[in-house]
Backbone as a ProteinNet text record, in pm:
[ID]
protein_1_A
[PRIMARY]
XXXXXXXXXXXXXXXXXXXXXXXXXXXXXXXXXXXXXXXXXXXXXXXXXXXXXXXXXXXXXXXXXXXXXXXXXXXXXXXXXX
[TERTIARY]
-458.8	-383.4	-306	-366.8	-274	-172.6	-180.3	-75.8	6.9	-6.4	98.9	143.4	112.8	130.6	234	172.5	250.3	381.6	386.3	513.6	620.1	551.4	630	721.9	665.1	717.2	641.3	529.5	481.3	409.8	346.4	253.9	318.3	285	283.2	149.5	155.9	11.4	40.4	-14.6	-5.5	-114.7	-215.2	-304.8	-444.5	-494.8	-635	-695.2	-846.5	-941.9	-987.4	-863.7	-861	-787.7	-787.8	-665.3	-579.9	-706.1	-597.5	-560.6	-624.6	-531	-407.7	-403.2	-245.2	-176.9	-214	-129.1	-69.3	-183.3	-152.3	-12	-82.7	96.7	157.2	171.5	339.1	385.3	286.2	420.4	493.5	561.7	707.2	632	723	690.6	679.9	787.3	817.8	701.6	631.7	528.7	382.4	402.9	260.1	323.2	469.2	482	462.8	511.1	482.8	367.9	253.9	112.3	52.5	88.4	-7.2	83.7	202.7	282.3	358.8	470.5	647.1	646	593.5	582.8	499.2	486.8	400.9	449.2	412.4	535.8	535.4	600.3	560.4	443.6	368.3	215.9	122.5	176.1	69.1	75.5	191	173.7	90.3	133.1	88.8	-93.1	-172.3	-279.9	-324.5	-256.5	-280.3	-314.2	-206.5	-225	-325.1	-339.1	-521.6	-594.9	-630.9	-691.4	-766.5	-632.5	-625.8	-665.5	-650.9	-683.1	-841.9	-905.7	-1078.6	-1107.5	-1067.6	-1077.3	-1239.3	-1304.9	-1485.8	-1582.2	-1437.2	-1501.7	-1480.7	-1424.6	-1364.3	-1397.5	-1470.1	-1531.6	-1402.9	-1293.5	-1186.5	-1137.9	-1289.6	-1259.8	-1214.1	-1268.5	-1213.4	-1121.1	-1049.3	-814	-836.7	-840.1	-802.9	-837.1	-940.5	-915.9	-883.8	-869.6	-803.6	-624.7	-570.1	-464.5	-450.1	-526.6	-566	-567.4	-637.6	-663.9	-509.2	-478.1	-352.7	-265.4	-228.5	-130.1	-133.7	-272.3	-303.6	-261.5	-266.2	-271.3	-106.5	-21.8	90.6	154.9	111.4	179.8	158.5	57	61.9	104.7	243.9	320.7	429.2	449	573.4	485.5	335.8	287	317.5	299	297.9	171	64.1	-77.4	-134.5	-114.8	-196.6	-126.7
90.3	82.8	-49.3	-175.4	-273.4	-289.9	-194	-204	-142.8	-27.5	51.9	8.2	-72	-158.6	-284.5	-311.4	-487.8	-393.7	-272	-196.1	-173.4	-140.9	-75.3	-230.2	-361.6	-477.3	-474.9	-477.2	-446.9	-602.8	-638.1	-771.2	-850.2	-980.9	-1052.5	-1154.2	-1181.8	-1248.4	-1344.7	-1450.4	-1579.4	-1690.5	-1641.5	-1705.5	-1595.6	-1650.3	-1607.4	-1640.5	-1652.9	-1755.3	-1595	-1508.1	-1440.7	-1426.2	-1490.7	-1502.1	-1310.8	-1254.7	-1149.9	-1097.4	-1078.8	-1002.5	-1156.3	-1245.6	-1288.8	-1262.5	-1215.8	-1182.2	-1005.7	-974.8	-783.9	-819.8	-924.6	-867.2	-984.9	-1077.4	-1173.3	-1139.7	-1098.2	-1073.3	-934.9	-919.1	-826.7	-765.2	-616.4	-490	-511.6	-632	-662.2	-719.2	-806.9	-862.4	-767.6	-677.3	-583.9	-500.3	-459.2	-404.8	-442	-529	-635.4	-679.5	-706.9	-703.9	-578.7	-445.2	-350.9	-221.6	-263	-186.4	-102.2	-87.2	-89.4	74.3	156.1	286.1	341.6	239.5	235.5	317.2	397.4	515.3	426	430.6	357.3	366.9	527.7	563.6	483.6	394.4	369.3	206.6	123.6	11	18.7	87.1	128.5	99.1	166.2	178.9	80.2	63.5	-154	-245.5	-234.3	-352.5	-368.5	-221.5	-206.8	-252.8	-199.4	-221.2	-377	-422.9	-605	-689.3	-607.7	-722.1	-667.9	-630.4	-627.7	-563.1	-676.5	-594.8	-575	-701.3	-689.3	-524	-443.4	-316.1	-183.3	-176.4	-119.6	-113	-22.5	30.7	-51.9	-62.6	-188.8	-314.8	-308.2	-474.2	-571	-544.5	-672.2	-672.3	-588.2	-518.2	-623	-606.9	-652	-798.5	-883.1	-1011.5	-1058.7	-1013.1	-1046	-1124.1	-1003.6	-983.8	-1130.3	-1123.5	-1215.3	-1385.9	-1366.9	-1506	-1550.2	-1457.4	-1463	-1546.7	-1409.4	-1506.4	-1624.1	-1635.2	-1843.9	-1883.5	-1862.7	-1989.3	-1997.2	-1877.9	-1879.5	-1948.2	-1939.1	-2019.7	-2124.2	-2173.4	-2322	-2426.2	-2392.7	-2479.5	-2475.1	-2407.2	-2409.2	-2451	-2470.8	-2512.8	-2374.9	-2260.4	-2139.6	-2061.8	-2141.3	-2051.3	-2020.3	-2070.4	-2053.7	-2047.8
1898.6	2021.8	2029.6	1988.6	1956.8	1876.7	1818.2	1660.3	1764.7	1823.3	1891.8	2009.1	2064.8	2181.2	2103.5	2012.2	1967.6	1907.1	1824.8	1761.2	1861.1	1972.2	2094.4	2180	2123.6	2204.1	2344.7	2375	2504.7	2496.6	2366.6	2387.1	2232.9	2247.8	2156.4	2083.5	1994.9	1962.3	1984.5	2069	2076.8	2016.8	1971.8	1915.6	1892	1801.6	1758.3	1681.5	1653.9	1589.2	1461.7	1390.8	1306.6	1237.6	1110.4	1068.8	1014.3	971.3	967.6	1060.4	1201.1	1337.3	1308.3	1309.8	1312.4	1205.3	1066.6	1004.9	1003.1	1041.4	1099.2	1222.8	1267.5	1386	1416.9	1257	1242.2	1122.4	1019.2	916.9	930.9	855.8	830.9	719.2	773.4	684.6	530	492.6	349.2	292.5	380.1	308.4	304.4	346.9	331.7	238.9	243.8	130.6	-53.2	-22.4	-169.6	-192.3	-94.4	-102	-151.9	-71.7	-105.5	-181.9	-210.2	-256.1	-194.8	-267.8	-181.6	-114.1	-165.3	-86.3	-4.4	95	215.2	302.4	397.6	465.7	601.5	724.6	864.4	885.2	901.4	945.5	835.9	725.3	625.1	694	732.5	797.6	900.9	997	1120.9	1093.6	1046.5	934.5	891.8	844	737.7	861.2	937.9	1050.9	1116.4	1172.7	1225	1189.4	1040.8	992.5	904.2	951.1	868.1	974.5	1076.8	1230.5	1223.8	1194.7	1171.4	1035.3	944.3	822.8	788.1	793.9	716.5	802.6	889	941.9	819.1	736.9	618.6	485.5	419.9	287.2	211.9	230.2	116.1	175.1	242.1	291.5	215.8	113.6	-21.2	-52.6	-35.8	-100.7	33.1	169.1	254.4	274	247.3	228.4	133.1	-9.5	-24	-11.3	28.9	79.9	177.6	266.9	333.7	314.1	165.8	110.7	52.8	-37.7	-96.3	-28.5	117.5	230.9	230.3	291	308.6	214.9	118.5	5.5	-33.3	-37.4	-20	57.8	198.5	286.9	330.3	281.9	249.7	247.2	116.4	59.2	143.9	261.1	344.4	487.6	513.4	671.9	767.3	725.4	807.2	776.2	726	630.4	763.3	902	1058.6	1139.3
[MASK]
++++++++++++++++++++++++++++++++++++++++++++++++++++++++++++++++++++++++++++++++++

């Protein structure tokens, strides 16, 4: 319901002590695509995001922090890893 609420422009994330719910709803479609691969359909983002904002709830929790860890360490080198 948040994914579909934050898609719809109704709320914005302004903070949270998770790093993947802030990366489920600040990055861009491009970067989950290139993370989890480019033929993601909308309903498969839609999906991801949920799912990345409580990932350790998920039998591929580990695809998902990964993913997770990756980000950080990526963004890092530019001061956008939080």
């Amino acid at each position: 319901m948040l994914v579909k609420m934050w898609k719809d422009g109704y709320i914005k994330l302004f903070s949270t002590n998770n790093l993947g719910a802030k990366y489920a709803f600040s990055l861009d479609d491009a970067a989950f695509r290139a993370g989890f691969g480019g033929t993601l359909s909308d309903d498969d983002l839609f999906f991801l995001r949920a799912k990345l904002s409580i990932a350790r709830f998920f039998p591929d929790s580990q695809t998902l922090l990964n993913f997770i860890a990756t980000t950080f360490t990526q963004r890092l080198n530019n001061g956008l890893a939080i």
